[in-house]
N, C-alpha and C positions, 0 to 999 in steps of 0.2 A: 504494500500500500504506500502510496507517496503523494506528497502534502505538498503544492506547487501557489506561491504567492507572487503576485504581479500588480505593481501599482502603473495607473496609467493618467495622462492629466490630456483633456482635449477642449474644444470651446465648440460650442452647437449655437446657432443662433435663439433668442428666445423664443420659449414656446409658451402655451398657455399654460396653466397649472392644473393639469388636470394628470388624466391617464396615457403613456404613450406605449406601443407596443411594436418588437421590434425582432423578429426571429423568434424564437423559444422565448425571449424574454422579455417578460412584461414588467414594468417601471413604475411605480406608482408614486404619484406627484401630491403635495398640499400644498395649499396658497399661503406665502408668506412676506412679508413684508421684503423690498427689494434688497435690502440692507442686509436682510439675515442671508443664515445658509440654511441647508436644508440636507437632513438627512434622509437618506433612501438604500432599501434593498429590495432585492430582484429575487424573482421566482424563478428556477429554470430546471427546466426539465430535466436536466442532465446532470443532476445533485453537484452544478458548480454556482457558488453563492457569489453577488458583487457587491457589495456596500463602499458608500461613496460619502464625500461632500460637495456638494456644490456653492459656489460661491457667485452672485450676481454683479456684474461687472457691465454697466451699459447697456450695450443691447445682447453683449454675449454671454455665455453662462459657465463657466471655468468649472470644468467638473474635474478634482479625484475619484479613480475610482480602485481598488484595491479588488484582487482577486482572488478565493481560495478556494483552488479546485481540489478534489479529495479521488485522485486516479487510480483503479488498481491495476495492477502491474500482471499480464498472464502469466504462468512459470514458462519459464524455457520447457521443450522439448530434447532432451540433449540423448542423443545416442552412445554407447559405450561399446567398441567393437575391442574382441578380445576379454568381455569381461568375465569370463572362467578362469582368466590369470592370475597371479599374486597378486598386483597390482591394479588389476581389470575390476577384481572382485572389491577393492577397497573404494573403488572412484564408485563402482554402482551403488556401493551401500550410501555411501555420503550424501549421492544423490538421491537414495528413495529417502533418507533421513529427513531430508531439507525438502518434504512436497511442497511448501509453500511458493519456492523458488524453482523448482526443478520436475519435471515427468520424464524419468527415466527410463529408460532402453535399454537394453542389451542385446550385443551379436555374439554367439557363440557356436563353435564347430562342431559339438555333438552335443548329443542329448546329456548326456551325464554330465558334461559341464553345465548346462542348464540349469541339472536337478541341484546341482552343488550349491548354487545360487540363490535357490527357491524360485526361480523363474517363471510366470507364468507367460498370458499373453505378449505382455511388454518384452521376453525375449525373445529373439529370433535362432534360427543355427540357420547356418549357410557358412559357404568355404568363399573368403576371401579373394581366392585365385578367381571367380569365376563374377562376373560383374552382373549378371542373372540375379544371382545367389541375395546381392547386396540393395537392390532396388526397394524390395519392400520395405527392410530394415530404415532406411533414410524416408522413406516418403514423411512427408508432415514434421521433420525434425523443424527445430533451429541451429543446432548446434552437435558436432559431431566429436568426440576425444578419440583416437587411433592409440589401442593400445596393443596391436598385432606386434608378434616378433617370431619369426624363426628359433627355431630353441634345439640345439644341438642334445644331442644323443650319447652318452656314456657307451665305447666299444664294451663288450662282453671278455670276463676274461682279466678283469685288471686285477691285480692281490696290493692293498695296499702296503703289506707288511712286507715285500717284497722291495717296497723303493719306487721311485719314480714317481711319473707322474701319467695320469688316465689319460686315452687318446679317445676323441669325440669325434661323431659323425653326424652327416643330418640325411634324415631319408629323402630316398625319391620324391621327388614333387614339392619336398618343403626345405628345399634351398633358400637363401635370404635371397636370392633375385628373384625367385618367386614369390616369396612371403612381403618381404619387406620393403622390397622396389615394385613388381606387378600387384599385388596383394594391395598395398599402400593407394597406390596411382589409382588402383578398380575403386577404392572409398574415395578419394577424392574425386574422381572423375566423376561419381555414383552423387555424392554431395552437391556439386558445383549442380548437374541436373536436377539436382532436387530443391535449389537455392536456398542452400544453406548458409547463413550468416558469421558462424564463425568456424573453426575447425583447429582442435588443440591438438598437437603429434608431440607422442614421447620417442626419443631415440635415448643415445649414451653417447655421454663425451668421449675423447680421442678419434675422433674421424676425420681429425685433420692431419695424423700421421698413418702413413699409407702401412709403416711397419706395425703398425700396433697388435699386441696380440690375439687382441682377438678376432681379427682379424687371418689368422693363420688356424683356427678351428675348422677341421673339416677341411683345408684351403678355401675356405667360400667366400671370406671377404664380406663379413656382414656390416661391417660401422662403412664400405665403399656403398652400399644398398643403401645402406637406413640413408647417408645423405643426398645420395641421389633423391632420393624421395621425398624426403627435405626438401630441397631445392625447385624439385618439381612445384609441393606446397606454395612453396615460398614465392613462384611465377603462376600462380593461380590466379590470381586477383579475388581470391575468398579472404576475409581475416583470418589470421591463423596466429598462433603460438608455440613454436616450438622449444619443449623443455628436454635440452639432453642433459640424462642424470648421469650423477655419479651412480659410484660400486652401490649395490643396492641391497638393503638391510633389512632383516624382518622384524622391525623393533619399534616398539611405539611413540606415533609420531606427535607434535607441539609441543615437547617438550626442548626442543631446541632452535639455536639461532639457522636462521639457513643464510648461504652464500650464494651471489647469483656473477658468472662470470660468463669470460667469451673465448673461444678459440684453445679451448684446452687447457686455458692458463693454469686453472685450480688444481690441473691434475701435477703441476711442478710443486704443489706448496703437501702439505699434513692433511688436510680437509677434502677426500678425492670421496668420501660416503655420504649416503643418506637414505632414510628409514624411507619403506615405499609408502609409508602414510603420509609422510609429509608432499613425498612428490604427488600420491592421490590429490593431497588439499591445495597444494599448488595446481594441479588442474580443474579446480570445483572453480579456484577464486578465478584463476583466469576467463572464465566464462562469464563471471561478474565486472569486471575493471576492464575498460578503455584504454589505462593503459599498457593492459600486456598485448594490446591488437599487433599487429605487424611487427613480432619481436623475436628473436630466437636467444636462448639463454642455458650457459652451465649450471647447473645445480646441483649442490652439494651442502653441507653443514656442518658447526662447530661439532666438538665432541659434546655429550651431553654432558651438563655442570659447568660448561663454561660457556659464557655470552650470555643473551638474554634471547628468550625462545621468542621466536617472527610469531609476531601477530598482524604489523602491517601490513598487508598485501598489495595495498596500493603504491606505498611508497617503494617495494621491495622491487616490483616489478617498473617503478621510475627509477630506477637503478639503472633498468636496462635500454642500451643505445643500440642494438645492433638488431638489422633486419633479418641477417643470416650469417 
């Protein structure tokens, strides 16, 4: 609900004093001495009040007029693709939490992630790769959050007590150029037709070194995907917010500071992690604030017990200068 006040001053030539009417609203006048003023309010249909004074000045009539419209606000529609994930699954709760501001969505790839969720109508299954799949899920949104990722595979066979370290695979068809570049590109493409207003993507920082390791999982190159698809985002012409996180945490989030940086920086400094709740709540608020619209941003956070845990959201993301 939001509470909207506007004063306005204009001059009407005289009129009689009686009743005048004028659109929706009707003005009701008494006759008073030319000297005085005169107090008036208005009727309108549209539960917005105007109370004024008017002042007589010659032959013109000097009116304030003050205005309190009382608007309510629909909730966004916002879709959650991915949200059977660790992360998926925290962005959708925050937003069934918040209906007053949010009607929530979910996509997810099978049914058991669904059920995991308590899912009903509101979620969808459908496979990413396939832009069919993703039509229904967007129809009637406002606002979409991507939280699809390619997710490599533990080989068979590893002993940890033996030393080393596990070698990972990713199966057929769900390669990060599938998942994370075509997969990505099919929601945005599926969005932009469905005119959708804003569009939040989570990736991970270091995708601006081509060595990075994670990059060497599988050989698939998944931080070169995620930011190709980024970038696509980012030449959409939809609003969007891209939040690449730091190492990511299963530990409960608001309780600490967050950092918001660009181009990898943070991953040179101690502060390279952050709880997937906080990054959840950073994608709830971005949906809320104007200014994280055309912004891409590192995220990560203090250790817990030191700094002072982010609650400004607005200011956090006026931090951030960079489009991509």
């Amino acid at each position: 609900m939001a509470m909207m006040t506007t004063t306005t001053t204009f001059f009407h030539p005289l009129l009689p004093a009686n009743t005048c009417k004028s659109g929706a609203v009707a003005f009701s006048f008494v006759s008073v001495p030319r000297s005085s003023s005169l107090q008036f309010r208005s009727l309108v249909s549209n539960s917005t009040s105007i109370c004024g004074r008017r002042k007589f000045t010659g032959k013109n009539r000097r009116v304030s007029v003050t205005v309190s419209a009382t608007a309510t606000t629909e909730p966004l529609t916002v879709l959650v693709t991915g949200a059977g994930g660790r992360t998926g699954q925290i962005v959708y709760k925050k937003l069934k939490e918040r209906s007053d501001q949010f009607v929530a969505r979910g996509l997810v790839r099978t049914k058991e992630s669904k059920e995991k969720i308590n899912g009903q109508d509101e979620v969808f299954i459908g496979d990413i790769r396939d832009p069919a799949a993703i039509a229904p899920a967007v129809e009637g949104i406002d606002a979409l959050v991507i939280l699809t990722s390619a997710v490599p595979q533990m080989k068979p066979g590893f002993d940890p007590s033996k030393g080393g370290r596990p070698e990972f695979f990713f199966e057929d068809g769900a390669y990060p150029e599938q998942v994370d570049w075509i997969g990505q590109k099919n929601q945005i493409d599926a969005a932009k037709a469905a005119g959708v207003k804003q569009i939040v993507l989570v990736g991970s920082m270091g995708g601006t070194n081509i060595n990075h390791p994670l990059n060497s999982i599988g050989n698939a190159n998944i931080l070169v995907w995620k930011r190709k698809a980024e970038q696509y985002l980012a030449d959409s012409g939809i609003p969007y917010t891209i939040i690449r996180a730091g190492g990511l945490q299963d530990k409960e989030g608001g309780i600490r500071e967050l950092l918001v940086g660009k181009d990898d920086e943070l991953l040179e400094t101690e502060t390279r992690t952050i709880a997937r709740a906080d990054v959840a709540e950073v994608c709830v608020q971005a949906l809320q604030l104007e200014e994280a619209k055309f912004k891409a941003l590192d995220l990560a956070s203090k250790p817990e017990g030191t700094g002072t845990p982010t609650k400004d959201f607005k200011a956090l993301f006026a931090q951030v200068t960079t489009k991509f």
